[in-house]
Backbone as numpy.savetxt, mean C-alpha at the origin, in Angstrom:
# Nx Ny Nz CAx CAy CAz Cx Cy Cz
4.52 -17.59 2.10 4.29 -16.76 3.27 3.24 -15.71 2.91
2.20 -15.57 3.80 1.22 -14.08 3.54 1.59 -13.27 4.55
1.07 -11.89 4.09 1.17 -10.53 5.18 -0.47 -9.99 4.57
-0.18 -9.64 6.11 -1.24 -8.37 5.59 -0.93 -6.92 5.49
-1.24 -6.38 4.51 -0.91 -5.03 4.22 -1.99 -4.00 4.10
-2.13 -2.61 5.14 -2.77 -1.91 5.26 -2.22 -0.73 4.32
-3.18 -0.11 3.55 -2.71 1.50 3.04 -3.63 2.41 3.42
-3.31 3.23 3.84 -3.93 4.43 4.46 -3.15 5.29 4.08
-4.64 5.78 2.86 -4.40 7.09 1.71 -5.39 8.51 1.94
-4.90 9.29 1.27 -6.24 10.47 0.94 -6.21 10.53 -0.58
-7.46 10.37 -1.19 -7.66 10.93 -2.43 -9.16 11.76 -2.50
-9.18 12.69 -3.21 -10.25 13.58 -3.14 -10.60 14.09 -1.49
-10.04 14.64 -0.90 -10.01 15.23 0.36 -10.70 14.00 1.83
-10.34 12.58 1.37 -11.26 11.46 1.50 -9.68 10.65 2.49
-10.51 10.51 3.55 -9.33 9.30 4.18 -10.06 8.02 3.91
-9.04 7.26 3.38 -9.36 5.86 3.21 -8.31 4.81 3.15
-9.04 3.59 4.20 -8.10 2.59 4.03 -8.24 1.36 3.23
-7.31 0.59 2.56 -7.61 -1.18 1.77 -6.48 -1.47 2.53
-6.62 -2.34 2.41 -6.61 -4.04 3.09 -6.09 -4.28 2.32
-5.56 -5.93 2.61 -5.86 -7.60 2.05 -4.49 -8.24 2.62
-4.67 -9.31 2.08 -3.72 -10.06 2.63 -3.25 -11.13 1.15
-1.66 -11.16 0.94 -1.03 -11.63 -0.22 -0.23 -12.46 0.17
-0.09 -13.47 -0.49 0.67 -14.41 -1.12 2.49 -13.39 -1.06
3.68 -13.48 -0.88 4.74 -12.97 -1.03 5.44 -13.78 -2.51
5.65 -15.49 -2.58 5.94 -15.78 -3.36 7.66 -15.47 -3.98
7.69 -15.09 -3.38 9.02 -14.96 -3.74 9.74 -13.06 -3.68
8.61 -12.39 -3.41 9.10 -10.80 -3.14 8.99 -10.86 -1.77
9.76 -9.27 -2.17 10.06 -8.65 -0.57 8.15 -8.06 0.03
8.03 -7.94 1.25 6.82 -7.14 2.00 6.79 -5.66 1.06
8.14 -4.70 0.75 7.80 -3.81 0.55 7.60 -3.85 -1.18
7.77 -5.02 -2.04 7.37 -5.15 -3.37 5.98 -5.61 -3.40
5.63 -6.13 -2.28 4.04 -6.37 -2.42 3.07 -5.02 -2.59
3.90 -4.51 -1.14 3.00 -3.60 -0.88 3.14 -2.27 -2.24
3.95 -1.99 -2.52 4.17 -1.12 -3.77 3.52 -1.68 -4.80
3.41 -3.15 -5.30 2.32 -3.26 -6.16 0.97 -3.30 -5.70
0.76 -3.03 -5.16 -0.82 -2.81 -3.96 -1.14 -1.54 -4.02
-0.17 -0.86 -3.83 -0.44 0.80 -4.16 -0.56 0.93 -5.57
-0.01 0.38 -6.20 -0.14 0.91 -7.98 -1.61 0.26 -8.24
-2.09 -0.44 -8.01 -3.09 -1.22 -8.13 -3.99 0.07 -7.54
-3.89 0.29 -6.49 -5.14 1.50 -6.19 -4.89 2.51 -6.59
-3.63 3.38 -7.19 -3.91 4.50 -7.78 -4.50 4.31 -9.35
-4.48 3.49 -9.76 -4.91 2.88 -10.94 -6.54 3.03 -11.02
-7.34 2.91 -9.82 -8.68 2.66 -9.71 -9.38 3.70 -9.56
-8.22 5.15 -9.25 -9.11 6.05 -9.37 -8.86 7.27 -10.00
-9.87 8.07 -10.13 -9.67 9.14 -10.91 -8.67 10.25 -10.56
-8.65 10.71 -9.49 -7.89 11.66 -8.85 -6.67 11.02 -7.93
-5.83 12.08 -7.89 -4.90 11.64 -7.47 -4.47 11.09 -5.95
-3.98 10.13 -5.54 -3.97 9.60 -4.24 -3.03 10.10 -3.07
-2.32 10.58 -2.29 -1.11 10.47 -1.32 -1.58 9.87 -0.63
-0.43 8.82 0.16 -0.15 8.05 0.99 -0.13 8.67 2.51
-0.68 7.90 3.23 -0.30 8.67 4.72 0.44 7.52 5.76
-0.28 6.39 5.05 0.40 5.32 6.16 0.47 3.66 5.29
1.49 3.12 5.32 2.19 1.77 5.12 2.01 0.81 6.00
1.09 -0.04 6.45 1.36 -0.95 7.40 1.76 -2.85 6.80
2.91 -3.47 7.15 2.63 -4.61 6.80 2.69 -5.28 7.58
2.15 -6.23 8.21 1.81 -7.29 9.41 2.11 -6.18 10.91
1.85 -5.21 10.68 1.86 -3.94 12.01 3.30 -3.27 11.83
4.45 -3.69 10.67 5.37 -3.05 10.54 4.89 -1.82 9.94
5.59 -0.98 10.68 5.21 0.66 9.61 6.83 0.63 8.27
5.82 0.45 6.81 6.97 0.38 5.90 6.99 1.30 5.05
6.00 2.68 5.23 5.54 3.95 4.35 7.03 4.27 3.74
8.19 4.90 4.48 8.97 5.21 3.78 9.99 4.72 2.38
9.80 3.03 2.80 10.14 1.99 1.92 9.50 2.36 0.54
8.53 2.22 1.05 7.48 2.91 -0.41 7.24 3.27 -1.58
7.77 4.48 -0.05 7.42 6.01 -1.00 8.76 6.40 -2.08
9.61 5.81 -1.43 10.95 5.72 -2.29 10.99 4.70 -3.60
10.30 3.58 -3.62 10.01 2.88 -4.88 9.33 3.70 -5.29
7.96 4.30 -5.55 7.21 5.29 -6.30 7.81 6.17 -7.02
């Protein structure tokens, strides 16, 4: 099964969103998306907060933010 998963972050006073669309494989939507976020705080220098979680138009931010 794929989803697509939106993150909509701020890092460096910067709104920005990524994309993509994953493979599930055997996890939950909100284990994708939590390794999706580690993956982009990883890429940058400064630090990121989250503003918005989307997976296939589900809003799953709070799911999240609680794995983190």
């Amino acid at each position: 099964m794929t989803v697509l998963i939106q993150i909509h972050y701020i890092s460096n006073d910067n709104k920005i969103l990524r994309k993509g669309e994953f493979q599930l494989r055997g996890k939950s939507k909100h284990m994708a998306a939590y390794e999706f976020w580690r993956w982009i705080k990883k890429e940058h220098p400064y630090p990121c907060d989250i503003e918005k979680i989307l997976c296939d138009g589900e809003d799953i931010t709070e799911k999240v933010i609680e794995m983190d």
